[in-house]
HTML snippet that shows the backbone in 3Dmol.js (N, CA, C, O; Angstrom):
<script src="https://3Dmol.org/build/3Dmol-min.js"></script>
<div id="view" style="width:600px;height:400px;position:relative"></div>
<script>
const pdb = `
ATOM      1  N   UNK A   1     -66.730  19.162 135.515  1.00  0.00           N
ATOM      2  CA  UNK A   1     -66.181  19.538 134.239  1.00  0.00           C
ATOM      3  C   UNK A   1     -67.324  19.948 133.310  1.00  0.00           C
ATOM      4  O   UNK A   1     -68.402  19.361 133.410  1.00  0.00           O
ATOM      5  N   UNK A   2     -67.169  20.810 132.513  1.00  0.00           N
ATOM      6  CA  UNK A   2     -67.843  21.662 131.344  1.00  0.00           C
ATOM      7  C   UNK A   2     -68.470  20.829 130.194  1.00  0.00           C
ATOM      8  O   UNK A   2     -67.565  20.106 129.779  1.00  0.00           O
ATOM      9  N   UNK A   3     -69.566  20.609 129.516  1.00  0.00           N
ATOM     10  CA  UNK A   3     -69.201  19.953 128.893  1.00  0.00           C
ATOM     11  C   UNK A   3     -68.816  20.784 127.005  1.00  0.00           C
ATOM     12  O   UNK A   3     -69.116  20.250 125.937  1.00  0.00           O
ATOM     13  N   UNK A   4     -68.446  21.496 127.098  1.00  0.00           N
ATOM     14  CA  UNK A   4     -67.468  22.126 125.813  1.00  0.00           C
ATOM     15  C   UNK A   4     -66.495  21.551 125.724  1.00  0.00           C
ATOM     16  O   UNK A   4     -65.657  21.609 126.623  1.00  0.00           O
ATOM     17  N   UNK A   5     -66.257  20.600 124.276  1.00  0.00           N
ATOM     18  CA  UNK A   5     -64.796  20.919 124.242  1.00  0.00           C
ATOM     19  C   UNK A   5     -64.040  21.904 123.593  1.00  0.00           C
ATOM     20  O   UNK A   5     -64.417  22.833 122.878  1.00  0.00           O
ATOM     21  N   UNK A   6     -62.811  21.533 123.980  1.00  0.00           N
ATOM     22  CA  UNK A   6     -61.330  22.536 123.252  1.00  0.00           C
ATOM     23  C   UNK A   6     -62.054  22.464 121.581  1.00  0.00           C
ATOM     24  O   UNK A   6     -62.838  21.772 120.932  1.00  0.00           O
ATOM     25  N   UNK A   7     -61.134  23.763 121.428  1.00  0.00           N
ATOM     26  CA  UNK A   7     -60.561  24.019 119.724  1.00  0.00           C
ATOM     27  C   UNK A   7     -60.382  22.681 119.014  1.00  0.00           C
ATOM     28  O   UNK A   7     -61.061  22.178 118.120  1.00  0.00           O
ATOM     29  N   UNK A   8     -59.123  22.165 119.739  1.00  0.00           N
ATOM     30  CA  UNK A   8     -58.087  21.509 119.653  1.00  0.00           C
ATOM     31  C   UNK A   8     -57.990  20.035 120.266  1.00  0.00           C
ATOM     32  O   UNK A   8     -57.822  20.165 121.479  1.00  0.00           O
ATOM     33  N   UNK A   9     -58.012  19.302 120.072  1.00  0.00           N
ATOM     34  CA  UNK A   9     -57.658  18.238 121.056  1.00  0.00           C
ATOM     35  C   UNK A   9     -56.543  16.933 120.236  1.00  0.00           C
ATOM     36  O   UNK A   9     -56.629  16.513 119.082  1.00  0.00           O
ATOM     37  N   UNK A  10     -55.926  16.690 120.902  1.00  0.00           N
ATOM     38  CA  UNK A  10     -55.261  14.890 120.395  1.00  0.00           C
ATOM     39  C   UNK A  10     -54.951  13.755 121.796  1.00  0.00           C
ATOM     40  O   UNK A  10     -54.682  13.662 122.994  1.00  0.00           O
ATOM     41  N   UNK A  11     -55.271  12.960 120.378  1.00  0.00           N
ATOM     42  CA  UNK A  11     -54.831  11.899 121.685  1.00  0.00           C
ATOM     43  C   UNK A  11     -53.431  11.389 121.981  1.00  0.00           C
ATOM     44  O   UNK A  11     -53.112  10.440 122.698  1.00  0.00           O
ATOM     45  N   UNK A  12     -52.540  12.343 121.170  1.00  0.00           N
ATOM     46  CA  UNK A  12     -51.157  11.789 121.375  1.00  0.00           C
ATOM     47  C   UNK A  12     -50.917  12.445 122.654  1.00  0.00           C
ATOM     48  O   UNK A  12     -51.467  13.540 122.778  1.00  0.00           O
ATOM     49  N   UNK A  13     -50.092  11.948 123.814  1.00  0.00           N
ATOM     50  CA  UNK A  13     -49.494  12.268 125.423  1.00  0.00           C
ATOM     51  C   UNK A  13     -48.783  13.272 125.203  1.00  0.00           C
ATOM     52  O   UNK A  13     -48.997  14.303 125.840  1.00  0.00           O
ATOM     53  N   UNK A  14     -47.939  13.215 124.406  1.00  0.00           N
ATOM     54  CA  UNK A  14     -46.985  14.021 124.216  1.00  0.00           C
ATOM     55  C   UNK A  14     -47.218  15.267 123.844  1.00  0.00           C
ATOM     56  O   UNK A  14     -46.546  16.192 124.298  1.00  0.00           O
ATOM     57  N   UNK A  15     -48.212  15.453 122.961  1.00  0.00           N
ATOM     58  CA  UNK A  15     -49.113  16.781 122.550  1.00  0.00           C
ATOM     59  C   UNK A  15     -49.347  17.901 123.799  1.00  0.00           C
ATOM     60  O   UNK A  15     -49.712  17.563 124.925  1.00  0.00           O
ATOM     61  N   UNK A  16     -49.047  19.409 123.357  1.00  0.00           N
ATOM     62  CA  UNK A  16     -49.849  20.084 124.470  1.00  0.00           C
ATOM     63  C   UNK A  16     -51.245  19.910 124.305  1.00  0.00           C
ATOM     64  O   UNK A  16     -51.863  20.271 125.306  1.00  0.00           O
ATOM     65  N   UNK A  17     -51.864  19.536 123.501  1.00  0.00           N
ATOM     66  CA  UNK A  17     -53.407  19.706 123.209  1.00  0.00           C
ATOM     67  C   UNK A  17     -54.256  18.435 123.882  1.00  0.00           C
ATOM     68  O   UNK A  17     -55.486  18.483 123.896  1.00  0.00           O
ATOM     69  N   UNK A  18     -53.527  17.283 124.446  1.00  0.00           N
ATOM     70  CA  UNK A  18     -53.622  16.257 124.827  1.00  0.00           C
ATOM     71  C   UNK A  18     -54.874  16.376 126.328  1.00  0.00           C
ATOM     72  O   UNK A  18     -54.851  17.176 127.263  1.00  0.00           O
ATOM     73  N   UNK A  19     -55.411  15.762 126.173  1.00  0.00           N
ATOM     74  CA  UNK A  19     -56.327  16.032 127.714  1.00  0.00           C
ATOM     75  C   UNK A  19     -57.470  14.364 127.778  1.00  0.00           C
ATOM     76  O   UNK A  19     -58.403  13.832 127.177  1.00  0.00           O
ATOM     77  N   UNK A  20     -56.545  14.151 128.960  1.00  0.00           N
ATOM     78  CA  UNK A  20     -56.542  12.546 129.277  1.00  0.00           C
ATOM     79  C   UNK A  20     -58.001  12.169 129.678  1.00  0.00           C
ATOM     80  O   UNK A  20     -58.594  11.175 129.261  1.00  0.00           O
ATOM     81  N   UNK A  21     -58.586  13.257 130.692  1.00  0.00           N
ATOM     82  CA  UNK A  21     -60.188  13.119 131.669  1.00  0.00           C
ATOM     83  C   UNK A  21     -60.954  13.574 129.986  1.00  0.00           C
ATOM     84  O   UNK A  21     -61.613  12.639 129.529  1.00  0.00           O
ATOM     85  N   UNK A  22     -60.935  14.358 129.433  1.00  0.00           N
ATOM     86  CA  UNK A  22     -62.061  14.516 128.239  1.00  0.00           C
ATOM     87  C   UNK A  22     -61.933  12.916 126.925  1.00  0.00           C
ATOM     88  O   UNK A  22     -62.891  12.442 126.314  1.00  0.00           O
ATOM     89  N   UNK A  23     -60.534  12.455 126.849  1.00  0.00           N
ATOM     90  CA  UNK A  23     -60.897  11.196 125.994  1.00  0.00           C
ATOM     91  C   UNK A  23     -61.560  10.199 126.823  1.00  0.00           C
ATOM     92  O   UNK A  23     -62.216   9.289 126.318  1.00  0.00           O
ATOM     93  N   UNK A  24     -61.372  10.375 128.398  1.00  0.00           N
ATOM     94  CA  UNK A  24     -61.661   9.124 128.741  1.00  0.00           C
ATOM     95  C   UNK A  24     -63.722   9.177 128.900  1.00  0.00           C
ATOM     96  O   UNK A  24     -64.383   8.373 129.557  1.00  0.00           O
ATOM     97  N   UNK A  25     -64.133  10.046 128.298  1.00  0.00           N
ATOM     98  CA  UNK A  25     -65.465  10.201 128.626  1.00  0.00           C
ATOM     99  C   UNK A  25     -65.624   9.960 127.274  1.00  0.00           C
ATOM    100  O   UNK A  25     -66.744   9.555 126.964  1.00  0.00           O
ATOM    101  N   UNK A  26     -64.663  10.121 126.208  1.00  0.00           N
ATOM    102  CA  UNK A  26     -65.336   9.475 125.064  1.00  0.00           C
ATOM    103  C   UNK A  26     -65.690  10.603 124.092  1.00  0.00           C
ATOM    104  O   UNK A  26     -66.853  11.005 124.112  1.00  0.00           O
ATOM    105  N   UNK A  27     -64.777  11.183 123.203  1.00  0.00           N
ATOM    106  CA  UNK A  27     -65.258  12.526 122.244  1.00  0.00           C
ATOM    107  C   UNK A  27     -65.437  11.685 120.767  1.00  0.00           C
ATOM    108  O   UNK A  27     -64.733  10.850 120.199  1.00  0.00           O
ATOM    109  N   UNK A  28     -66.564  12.245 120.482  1.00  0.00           N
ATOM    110  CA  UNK A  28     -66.949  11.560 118.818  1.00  0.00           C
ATOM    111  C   UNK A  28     -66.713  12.857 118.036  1.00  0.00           C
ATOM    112  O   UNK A  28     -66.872  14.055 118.270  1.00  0.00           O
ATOM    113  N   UNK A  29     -66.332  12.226 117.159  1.00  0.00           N
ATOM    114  CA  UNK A  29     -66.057  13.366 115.878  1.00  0.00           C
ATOM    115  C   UNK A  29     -67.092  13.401 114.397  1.00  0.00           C
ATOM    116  O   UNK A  29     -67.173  12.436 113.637  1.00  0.00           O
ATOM    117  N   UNK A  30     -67.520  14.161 114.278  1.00  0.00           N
ATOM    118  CA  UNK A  30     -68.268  14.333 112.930  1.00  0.00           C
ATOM    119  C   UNK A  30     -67.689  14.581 111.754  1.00  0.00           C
ATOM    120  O   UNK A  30     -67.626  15.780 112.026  1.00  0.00           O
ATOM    121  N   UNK A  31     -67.113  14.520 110.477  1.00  0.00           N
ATOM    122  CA  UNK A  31     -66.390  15.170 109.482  1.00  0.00           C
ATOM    123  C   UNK A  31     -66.917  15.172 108.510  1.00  0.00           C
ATOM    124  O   UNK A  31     -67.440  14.135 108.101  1.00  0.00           O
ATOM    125  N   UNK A  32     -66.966  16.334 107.800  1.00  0.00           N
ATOM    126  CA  UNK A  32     -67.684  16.174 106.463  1.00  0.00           C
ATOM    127  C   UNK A  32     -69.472  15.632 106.873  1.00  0.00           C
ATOM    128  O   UNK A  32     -69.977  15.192 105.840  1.00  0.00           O
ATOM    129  N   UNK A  33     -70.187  15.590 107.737  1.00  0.00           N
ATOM    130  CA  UNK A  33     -71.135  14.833 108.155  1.00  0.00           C
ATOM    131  C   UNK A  33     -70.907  13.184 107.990  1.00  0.00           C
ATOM    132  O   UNK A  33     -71.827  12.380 107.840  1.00  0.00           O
ATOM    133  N   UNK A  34     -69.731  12.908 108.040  1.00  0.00           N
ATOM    134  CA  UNK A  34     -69.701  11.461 108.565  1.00  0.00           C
ATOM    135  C   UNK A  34     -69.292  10.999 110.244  1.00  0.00           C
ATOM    136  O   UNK A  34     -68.738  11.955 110.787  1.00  0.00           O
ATOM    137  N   UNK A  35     -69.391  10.102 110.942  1.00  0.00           N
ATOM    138  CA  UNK A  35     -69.109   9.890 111.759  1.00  0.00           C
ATOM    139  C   UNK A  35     -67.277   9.280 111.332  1.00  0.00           C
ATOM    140  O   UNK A  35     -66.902   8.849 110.242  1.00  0.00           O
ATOM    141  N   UNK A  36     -66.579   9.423 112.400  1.00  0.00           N
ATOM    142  CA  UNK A  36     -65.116   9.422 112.091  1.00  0.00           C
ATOM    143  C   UNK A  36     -64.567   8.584 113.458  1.00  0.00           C
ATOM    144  O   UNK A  36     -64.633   9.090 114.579  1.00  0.00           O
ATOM    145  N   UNK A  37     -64.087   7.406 113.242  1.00  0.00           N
ATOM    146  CA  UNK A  37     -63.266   6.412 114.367  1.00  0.00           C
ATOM    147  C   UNK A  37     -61.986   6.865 114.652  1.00  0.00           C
ATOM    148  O   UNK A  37     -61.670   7.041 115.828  1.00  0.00           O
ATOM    149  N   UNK A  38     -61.157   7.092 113.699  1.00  0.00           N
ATOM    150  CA  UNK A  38     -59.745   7.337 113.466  1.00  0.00           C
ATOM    151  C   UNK A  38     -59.339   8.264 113.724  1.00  0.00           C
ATOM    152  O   UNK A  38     -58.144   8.148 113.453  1.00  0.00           O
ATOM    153  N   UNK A  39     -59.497   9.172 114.084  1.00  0.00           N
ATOM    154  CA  UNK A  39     -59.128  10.595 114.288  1.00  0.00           C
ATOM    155  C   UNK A  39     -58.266  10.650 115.607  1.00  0.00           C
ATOM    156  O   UNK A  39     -58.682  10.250 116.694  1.00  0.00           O
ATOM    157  N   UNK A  40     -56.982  11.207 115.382  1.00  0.00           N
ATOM    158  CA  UNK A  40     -55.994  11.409 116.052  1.00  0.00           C
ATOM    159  C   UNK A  40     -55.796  12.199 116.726  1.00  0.00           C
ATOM    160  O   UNK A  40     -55.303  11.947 117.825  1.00  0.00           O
ATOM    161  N   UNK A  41     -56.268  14.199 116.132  1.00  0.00           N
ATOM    162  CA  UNK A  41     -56.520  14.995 116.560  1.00  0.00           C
ATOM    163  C   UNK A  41     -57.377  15.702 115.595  1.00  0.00           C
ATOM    164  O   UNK A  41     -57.713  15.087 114.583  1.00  0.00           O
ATOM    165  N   UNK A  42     -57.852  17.144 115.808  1.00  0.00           N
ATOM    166  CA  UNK A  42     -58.719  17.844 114.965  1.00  0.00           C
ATOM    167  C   UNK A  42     -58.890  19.276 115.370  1.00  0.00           C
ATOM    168  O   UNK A  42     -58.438  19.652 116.452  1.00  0.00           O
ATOM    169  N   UNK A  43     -59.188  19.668 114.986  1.00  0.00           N
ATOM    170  CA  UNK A  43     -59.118  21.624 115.152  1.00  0.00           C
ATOM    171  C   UNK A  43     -60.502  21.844 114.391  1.00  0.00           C
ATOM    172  O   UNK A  43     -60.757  21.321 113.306  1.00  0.00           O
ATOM    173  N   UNK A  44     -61.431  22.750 115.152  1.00  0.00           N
ATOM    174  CA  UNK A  44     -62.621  22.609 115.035  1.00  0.00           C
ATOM    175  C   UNK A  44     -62.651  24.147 113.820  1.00  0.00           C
ATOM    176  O   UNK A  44     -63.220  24.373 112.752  1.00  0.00           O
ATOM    177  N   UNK A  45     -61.676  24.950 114.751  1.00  0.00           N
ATOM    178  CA  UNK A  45     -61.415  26.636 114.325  1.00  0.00           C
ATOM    179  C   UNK A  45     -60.939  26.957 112.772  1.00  0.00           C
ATOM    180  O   UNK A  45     -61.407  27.822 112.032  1.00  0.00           O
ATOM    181  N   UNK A  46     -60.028  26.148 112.526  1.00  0.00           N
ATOM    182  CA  UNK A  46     -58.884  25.795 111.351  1.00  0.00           C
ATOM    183  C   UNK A  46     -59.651  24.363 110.616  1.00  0.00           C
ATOM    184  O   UNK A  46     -58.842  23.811 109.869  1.00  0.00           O
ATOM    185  N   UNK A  47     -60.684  23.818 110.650  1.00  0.00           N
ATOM    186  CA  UNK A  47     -61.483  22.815 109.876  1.00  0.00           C
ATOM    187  C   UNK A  47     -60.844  21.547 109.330  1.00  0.00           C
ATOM    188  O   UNK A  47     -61.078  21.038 108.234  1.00  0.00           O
ATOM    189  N   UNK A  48     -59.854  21.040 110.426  1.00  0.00           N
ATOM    190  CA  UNK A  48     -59.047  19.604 110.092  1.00  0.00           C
ATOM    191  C   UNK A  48     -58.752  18.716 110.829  1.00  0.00           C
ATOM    192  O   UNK A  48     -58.225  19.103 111.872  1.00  0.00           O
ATOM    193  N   UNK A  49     -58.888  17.536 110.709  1.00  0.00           N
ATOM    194  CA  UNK A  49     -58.805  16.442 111.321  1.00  0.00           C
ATOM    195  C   UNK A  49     -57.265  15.574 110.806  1.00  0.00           C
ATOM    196  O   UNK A  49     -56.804  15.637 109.667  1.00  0.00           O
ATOM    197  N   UNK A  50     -56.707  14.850 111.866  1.00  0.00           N
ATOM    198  CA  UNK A  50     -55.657  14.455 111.386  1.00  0.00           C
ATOM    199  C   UNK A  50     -56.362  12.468 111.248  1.00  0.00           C
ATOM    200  O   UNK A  50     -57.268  12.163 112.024  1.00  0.00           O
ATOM    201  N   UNK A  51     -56.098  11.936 110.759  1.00  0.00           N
ATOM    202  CA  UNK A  51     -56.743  10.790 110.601  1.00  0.00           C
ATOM    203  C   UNK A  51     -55.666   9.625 110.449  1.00  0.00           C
ATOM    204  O   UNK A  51     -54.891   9.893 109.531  1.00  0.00           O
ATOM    205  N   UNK A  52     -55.341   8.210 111.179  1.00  0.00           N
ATOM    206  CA  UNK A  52     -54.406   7.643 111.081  1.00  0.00           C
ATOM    207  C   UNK A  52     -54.698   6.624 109.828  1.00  0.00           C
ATOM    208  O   UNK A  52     -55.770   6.207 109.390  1.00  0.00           O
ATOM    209  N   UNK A  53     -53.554   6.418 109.479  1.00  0.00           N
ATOM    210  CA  UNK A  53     -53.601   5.586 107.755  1.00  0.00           C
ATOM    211  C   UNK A  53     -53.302   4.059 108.260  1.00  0.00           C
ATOM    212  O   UNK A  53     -52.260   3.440 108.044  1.00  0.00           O
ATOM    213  N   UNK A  54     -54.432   3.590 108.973  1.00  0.00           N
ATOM    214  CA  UNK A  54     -54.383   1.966 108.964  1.00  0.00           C
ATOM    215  C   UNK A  54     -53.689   1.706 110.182  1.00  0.00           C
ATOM    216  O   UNK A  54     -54.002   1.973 111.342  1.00  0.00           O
ATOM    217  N   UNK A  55     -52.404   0.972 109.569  1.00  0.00           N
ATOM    218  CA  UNK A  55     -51.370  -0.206 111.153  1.00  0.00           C
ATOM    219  C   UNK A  55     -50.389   0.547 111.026  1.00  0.00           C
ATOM    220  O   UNK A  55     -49.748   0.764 112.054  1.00  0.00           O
ATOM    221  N   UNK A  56     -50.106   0.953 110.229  1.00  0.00           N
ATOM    222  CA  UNK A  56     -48.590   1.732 109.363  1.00  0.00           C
ATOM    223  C   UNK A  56     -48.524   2.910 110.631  1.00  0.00           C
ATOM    224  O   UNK A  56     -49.457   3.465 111.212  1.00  0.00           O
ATOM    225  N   UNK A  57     -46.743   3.086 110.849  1.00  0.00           N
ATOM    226  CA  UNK A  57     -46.548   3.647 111.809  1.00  0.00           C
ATOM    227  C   UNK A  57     -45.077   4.282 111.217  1.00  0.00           C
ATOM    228  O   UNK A  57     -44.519   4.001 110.157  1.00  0.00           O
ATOM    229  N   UNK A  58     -44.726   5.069 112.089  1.00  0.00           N
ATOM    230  CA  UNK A  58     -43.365   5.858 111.963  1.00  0.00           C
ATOM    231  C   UNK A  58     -42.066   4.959 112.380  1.00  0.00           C
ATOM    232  O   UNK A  58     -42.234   3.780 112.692  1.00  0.00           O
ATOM    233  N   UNK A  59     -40.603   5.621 112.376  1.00  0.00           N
ATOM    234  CA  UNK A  59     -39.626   5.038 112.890  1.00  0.00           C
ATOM    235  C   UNK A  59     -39.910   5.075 114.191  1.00  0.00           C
ATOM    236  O   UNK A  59     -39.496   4.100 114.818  1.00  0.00           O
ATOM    237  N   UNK A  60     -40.620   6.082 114.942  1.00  0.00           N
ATOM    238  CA  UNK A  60     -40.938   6.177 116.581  1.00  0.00           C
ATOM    239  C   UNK A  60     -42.537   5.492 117.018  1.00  0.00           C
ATOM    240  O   UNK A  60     -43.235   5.887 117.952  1.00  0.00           O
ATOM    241  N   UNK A  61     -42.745   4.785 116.414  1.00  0.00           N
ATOM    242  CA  UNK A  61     -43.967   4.036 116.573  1.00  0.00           C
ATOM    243  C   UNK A  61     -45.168   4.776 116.878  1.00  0.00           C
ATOM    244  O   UNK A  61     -46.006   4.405 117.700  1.00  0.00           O
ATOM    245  N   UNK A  62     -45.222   5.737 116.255  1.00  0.00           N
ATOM    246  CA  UNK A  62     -46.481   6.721 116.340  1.00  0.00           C
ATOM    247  C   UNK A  62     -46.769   6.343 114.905  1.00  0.00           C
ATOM    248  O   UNK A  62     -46.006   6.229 113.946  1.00  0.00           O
ATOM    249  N   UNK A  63     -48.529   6.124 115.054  1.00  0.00           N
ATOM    250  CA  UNK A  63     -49.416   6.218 113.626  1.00  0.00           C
ATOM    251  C   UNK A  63     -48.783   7.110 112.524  1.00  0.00           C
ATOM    252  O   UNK A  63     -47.939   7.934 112.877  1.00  0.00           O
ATOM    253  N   UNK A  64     -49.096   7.017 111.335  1.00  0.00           N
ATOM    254  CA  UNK A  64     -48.708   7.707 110.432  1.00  0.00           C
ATOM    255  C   UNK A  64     -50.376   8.154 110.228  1.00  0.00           C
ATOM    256  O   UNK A  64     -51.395   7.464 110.248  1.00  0.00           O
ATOM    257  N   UNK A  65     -50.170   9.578 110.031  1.00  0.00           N
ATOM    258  CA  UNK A  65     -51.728  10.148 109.903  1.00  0.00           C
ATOM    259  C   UNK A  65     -51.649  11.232 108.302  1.00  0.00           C
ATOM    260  O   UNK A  65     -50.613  11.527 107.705  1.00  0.00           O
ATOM    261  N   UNK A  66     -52.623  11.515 108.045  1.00  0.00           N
ATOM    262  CA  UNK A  66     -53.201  12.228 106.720  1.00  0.00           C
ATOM    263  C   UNK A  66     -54.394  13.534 107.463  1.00  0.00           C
ATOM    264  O   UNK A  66     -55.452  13.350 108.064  1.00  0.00           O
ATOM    265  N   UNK A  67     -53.767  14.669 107.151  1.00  0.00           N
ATOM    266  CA  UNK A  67     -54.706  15.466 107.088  1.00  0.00           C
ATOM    267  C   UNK A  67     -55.645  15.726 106.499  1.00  0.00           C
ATOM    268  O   UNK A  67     -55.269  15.600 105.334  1.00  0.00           O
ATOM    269  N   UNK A  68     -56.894  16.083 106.476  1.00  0.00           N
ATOM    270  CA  UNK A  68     -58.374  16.204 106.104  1.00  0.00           C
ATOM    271  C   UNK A  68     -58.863  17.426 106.256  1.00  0.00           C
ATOM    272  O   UNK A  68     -58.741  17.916 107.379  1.00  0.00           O
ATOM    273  N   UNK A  69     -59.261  17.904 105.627  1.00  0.00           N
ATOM    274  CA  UNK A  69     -60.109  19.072 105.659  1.00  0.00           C
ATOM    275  C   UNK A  69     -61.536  19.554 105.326  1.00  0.00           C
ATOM    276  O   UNK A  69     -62.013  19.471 104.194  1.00  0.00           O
ATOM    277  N   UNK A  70     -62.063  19.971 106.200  1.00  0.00           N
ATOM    278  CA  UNK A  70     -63.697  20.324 105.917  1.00  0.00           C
ATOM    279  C   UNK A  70     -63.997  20.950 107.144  1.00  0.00           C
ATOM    280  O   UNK A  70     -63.274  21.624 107.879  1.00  0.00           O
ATOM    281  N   UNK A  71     -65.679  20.480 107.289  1.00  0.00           N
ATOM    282  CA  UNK A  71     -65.991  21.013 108.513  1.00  0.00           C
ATOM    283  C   UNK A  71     -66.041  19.858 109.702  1.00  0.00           C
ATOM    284  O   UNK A  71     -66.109  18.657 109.442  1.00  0.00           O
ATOM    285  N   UNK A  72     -65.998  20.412 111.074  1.00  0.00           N
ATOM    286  CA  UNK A  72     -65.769  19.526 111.748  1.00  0.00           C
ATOM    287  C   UNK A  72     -66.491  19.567 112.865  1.00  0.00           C
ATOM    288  O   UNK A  72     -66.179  20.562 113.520  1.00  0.00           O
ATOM    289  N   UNK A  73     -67.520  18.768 113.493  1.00  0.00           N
ATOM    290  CA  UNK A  73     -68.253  18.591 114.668  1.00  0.00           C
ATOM    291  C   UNK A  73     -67.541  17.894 115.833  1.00  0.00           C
ATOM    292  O   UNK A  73     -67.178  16.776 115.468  1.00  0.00           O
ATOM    293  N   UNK A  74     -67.263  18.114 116.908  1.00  0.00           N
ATOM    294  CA  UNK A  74     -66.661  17.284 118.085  1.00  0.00           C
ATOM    295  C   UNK A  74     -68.119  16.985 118.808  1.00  0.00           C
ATOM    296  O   UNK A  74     -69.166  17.548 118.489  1.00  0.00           O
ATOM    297  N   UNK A  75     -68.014  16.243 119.580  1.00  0.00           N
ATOM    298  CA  UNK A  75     -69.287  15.889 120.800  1.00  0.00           C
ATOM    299  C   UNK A  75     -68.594  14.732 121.984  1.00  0.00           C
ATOM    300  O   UNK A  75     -67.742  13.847 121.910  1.00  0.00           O
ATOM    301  N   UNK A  76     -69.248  15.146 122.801  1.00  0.00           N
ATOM    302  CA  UNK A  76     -69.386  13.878 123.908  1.00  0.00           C
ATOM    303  C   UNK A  76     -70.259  13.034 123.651  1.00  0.00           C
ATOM    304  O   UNK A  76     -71.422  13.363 123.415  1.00  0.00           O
ATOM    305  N   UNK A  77     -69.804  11.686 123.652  1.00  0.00           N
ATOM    306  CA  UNK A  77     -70.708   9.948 123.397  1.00  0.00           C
ATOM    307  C   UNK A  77     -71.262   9.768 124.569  1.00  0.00           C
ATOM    308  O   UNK A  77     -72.386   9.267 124.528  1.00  0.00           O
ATOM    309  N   UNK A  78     -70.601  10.150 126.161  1.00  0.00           N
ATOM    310  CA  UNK A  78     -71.532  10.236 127.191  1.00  0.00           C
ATOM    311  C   UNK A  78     -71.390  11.408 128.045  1.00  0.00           C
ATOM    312  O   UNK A  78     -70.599  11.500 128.983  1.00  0.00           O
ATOM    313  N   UNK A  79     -71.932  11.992 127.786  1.00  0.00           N
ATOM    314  CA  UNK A  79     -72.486  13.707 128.325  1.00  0.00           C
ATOM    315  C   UNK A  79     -72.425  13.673 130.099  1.00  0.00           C
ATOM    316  O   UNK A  79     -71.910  14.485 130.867  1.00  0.00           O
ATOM    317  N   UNK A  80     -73.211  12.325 130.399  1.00  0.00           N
ATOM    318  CA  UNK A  80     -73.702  12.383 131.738  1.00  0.00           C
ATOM    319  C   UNK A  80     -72.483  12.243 133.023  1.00  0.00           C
ATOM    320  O   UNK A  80     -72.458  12.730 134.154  1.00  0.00           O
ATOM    321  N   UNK A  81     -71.300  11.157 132.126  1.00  0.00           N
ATOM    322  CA  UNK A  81     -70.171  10.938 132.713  1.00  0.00           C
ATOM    323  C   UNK A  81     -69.617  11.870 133.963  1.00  0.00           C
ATOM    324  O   UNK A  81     -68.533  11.618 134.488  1.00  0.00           O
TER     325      UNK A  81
END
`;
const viewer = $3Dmol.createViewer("view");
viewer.addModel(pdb, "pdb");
viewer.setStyle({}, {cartoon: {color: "spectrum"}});
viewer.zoomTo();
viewer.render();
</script>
């Protein structure tokens, strides 16, 4: 595997953007030049991160998230994987 990632990525299953072998190697996100834990999904092209708001969840037990906007760095935490 490459190590580029997508545009696009989330970690929701259900998502087409979803890609199970690239989270499991571990993608870090940069935002705004901060490092970012929470991040749900993000679009590198379109400059937004979706970010989950705490424990708080939906009627379908998916996170409740807040969009963000700026610039956005993706990376691999282990490259060598």
């Amino acid at each position: 595997m490459a190590d580029t990632l997508p545009d696009r990525l989330s970690t929701d299953p259900s998502s087409p953007y979803f890609n199970e072998e690239l989270l499991q190697r571990g993608v870090g996100i940069r935002f705004r030049g901060e490092e970012k834990t929470n991040v749900e999904e993000y679009c590198i092209s379109e400059g937004w991160v979706r970010v989950s708001m705490g424990k708080a969840v939906d009627r379908r037990g998916k996170p409740l998230t807040l969009k963000l906007t700026g610039t956005v760095e993706a990376y691999l935490r282990d490259p060598a994987a």
